[in-house]
C-alpha positions as CSV (number, residue, x, y, z in Angstrom):
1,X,-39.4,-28.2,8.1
2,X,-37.9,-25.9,11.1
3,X,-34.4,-29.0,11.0
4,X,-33.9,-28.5,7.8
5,X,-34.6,-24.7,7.6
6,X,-31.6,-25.1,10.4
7,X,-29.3,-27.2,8.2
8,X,-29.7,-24.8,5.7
9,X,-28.9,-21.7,7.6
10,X,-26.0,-23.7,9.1
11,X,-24.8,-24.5,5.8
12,X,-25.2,-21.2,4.5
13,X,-23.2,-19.6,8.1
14,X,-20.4,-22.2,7.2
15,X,-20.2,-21.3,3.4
16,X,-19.9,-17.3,4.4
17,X,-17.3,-18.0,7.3
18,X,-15.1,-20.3,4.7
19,X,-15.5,-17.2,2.3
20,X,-14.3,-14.5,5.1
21,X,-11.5,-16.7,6.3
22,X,-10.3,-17.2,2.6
23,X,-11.0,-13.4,2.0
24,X,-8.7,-12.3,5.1
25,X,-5.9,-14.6,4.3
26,X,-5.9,-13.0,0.8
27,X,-5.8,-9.5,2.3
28,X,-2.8,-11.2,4.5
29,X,-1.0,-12.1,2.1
30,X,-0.9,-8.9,-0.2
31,X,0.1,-7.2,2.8
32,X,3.2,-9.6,3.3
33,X,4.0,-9.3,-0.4
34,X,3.8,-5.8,-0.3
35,X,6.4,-5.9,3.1
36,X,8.8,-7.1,0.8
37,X,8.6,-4.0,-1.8
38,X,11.7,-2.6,0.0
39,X,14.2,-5.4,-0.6
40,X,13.6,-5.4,-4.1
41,X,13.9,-1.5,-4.6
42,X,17.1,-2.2,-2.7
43,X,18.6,-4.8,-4.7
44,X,17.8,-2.9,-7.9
45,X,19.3,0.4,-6.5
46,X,22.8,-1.3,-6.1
47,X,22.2,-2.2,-9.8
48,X,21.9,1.5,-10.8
49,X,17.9,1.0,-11.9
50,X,16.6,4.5,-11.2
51,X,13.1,4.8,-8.8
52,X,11.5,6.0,-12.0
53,X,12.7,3.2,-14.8
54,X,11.7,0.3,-11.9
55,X,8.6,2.0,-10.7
56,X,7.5,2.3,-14.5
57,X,8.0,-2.2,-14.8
58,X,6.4,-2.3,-11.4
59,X,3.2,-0.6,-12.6
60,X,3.0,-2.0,-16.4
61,X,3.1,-5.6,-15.1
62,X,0.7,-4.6,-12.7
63,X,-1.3,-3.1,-15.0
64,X,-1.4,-5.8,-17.3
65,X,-2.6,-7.9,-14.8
66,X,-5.6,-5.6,-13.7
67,X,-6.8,-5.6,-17.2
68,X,-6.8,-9.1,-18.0
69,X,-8.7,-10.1,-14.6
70,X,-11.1,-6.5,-15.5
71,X,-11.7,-8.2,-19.1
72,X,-12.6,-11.7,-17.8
73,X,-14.8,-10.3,-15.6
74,X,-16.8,-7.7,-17.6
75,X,-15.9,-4.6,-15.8
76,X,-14.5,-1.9,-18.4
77,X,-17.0,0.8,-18.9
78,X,-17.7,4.1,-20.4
79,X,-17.0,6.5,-17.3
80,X,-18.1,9.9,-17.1
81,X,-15.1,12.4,-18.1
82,X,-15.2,13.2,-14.2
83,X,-14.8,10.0,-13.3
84,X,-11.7,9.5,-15.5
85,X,-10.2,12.1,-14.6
86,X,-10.3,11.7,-11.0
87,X,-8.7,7.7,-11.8
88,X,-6.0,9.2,-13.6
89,X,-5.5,12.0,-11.1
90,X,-5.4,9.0,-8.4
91,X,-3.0,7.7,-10.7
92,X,-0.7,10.6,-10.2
93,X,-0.7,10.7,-6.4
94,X,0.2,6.7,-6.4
95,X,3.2,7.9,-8.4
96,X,4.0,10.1,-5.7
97,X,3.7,8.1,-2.8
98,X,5.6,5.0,-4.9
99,X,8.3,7.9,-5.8
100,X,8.7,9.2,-2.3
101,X,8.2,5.5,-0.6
102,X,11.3,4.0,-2.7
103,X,13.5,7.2,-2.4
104,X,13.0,6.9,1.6
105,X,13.9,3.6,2.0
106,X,17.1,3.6,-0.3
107,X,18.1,6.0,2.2
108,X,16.8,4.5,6.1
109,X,16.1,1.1,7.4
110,X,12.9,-0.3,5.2
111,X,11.1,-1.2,8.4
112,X,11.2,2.9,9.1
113,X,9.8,4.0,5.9
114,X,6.9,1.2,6.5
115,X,5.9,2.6,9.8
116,X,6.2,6.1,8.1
117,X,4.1,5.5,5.7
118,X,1.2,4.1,8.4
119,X,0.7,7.3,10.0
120,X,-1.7,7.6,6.8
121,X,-4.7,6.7,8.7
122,X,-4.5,9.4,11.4
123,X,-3.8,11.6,8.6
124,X,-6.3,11.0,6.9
125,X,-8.7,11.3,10.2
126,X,-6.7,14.7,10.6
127,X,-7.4,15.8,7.1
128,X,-11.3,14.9,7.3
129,X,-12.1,17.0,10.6
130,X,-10.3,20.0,9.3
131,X,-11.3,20.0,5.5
132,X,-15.1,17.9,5.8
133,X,-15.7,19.0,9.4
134,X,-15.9,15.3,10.4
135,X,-15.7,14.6,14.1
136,X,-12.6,13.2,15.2
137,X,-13.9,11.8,18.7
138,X,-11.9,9.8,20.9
139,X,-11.4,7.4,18.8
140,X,-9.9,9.2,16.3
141,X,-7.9,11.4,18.9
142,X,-6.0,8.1,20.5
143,X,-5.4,7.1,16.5
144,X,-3.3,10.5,16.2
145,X,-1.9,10.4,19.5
146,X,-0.8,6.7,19.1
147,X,0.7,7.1,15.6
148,X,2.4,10.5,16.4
149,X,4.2,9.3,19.3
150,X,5.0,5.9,18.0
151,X,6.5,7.8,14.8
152,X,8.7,9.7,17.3
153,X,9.9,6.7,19.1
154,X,11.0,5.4,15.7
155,X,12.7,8.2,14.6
156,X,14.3,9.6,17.3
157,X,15.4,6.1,19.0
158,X,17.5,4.4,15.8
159,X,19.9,1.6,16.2
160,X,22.3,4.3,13.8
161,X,22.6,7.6,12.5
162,X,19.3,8.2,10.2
163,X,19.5,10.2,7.2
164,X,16.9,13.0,7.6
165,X,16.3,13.5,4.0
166,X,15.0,9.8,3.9
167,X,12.8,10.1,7.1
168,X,11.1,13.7,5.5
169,X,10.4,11.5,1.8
170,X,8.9,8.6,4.5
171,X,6.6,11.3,6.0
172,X,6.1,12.4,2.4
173,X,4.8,9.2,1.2
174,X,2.0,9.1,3.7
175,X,1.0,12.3,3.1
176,X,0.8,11.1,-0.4
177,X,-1.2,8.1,0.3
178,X,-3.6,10.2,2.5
179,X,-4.5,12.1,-0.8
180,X,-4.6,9.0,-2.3
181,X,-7.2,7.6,0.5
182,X,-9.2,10.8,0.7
183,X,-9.5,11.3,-3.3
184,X,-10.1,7.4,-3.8
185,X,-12.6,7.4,-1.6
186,X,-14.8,9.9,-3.7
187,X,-13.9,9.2,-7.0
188,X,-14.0,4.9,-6.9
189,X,-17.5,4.3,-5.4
190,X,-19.8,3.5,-8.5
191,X,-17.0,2.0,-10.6
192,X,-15.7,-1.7,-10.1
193,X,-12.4,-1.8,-8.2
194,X,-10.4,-4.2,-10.2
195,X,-10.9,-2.4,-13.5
196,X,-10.6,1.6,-11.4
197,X,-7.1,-0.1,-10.2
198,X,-6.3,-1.1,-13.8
199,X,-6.7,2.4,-14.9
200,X,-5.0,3.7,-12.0
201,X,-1.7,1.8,-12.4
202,X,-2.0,2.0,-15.9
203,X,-1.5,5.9,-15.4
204,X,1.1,5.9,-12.7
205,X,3.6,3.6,-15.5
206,X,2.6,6.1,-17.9
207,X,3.8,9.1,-15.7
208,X,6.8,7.1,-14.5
209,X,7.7,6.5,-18.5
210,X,7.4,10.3,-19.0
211,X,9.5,10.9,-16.4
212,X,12.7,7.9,-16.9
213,X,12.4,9.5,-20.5
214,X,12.9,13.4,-19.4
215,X,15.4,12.4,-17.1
216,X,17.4,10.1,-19.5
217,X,17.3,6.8,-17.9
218,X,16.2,4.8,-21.6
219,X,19.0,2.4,-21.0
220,X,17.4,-0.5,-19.5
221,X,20.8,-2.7,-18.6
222,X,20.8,-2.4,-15.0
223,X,17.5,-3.7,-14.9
224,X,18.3,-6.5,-17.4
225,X,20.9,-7.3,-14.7
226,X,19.3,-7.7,-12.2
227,X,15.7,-9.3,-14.0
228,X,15.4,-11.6,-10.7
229,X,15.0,-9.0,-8.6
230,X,12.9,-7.3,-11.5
231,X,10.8,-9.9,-11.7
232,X,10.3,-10.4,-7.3
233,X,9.3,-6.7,-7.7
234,X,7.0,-7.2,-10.6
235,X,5.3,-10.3,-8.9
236,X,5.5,-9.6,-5.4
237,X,5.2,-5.6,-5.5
238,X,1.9,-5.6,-7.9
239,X,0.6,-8.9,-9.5
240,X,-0.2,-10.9,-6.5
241,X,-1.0,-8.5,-3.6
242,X,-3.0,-5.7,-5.6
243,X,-5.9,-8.6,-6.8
244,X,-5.5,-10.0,-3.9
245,X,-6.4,-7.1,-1.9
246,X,-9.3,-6.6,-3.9
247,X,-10.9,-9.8,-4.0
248,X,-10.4,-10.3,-0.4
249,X,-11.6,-6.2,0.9
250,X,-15.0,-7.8,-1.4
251,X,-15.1,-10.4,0.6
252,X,-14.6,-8.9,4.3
253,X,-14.6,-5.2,4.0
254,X,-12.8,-2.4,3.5
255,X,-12.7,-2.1,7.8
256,X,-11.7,-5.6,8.2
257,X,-8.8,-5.8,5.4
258,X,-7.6,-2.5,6.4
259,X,-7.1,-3.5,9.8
260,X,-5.1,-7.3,8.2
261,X,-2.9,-4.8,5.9
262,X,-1.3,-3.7,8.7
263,X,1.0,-6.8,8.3
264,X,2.7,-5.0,5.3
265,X,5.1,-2.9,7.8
266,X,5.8,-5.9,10.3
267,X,6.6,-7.7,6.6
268,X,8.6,-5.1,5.8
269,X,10.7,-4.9,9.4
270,X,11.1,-8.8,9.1
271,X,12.5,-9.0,5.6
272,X,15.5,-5.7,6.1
273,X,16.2,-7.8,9.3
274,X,16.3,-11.2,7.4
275,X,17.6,-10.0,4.5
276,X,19.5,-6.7,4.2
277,X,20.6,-7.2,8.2
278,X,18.9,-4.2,9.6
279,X,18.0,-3.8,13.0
280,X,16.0,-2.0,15.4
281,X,15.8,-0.7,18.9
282,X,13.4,-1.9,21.6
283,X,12.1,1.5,21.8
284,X,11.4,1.8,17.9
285,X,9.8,-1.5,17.9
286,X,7.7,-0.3,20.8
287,X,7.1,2.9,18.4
288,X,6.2,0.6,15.4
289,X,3.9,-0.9,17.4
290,X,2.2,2.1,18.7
291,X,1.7,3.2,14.8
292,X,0.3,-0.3,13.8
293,X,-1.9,0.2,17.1
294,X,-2.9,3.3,15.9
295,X,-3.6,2.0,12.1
296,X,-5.7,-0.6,13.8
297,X,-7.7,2.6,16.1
298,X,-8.4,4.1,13.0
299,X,-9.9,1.3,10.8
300,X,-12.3,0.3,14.2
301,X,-13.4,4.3,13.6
């Protein structure tokens, strides 16, 4: 009895270590398919495709994707009016931190805009101790130490001149995404995360439709153009890494994932250097490491 009470617990140790290993590669690769976000936006910017006409395909196809796998699974529900609103209004900050990422990096090296857009987790540490009175600790304090000076090593060490409009929308996007983070994280719990992410994309297309349509970019040409890079975008910027980040943070936690996801900027600095020919300093990459370091502080808190 006690041998095979043993094999069983062995199996069952086995079966949840094949699940977490599965689970982190999953989160591992959305954040290298998310690294390559940057390329695309670039390709379709020499095409003359507007931020809001591409962000608006990059959200419907990812949208469309989130409510098939919500469907097959179940999840849509009524949701209090609350709730809703709060998805939708999560909705709008995603469009704002998808508006202000893209601008940035049409304007500075894509691997500066990545690292930007990770000082959200000492943000977002910031943000908690001064508005929820939560204890920053040591912890917390070598998370915004870290990230701050890393983000100055980056910025004020480039290879070439840096646009300072781009680098203020970079800092803008992770001020974004801290909202994003701080509202998510009081508005999702209770309701399943593939079909609250099916809502929330669905609402950022619809705010980037309204807004391609007020600013008179109907004309969907460029983008017809260019439907390879389109399509890369489509794929690679929302089909494949949003699932995949969901069904692997289920899998190993939201800790755990967030700490893999930082793979999405050193993604990002590989593909402008393999692919658009950017480079970088040995004192930014030492910055971009000291933000990544810091992301990593921040999840352990």
């Amino acid at each position: 009895m006690m041998y095979g009470a043993r094999l069983l617990d062995h199996a069952k140790g086995l079966v949840e270590r094949r699940e977490q290993l599965f689970g982190g590669l999953m989160v591992a690769v959305s954040g290298l398919s998310f690294g390559t976000l940057s390329v695309f936006n670039r390709a379709l910017a020499e095409a003359g495709v507007p931020v809001a006409q591409m962000s608006f395909l990059r959200f419907l196809g990812g949208a469309a994707v989130l409510w098939a796998i919500a469907l097959s699974r179940n999840e849509p529900a009524p949701l209090p009016r609350g709730k809703l609103a709060g998805l939708f209004a999560l909705g709008v900050l995603f469009v704002g931190e998808a508006w202000l990422y893209f601008e940035s990096s049409r304007r500075i090296p894509i691997a500066v805009t990545a690292v930007l857009l990770y000082l959200f987790p000492a943000l977002v540490a910031l943000v908690s101790r001064v508005i929820f009175g939560e204890r920053l600790g040591v912890v917390g304090l070598v998370a915004l130490a870290l990230s701050l000076s890393g983000t100055a090593l980056v910025v004020g060490a480039p290879a070439g001149a840096l646009e300072v409009l781009g680098v203020l929308l970079g800092v803008g996007s992770a001020v974004a995404y801290s909202g994003y983070v701080l509202v998510g994280s009081r508005v999702q719990p209770g309701v399943p995360p593939t079909f609250a992410s099916a809502v929330i994309s669905t609402s950022a297309a619809a705010v980037f439709a309204i807004g391609a349509i007020v600013q008179g970019e109907t004309s969907f040409s460029g983008a017809a153009s260019a439907w390879p890079s389109v399509v890369g975008l489509v794929l690679l910027g929302s089909v494949v890494p949003v699932p995949l980040l969901l069904f692997g943070m289920a899998r190993i936690g939201a800790n755990r994932a967030s700490v893999i996801s930082t793979l999405e900027p050193v993604s990002a600095a590989i593909c402008g250097l393999l692919f658009l020919g950017e480079t970088m300093t040995a004192l930014q990459w030492l910055g971009a490491a000291a933000v990544v370091s810091a992301a990593l502080v921040a999840s352990r808190r």
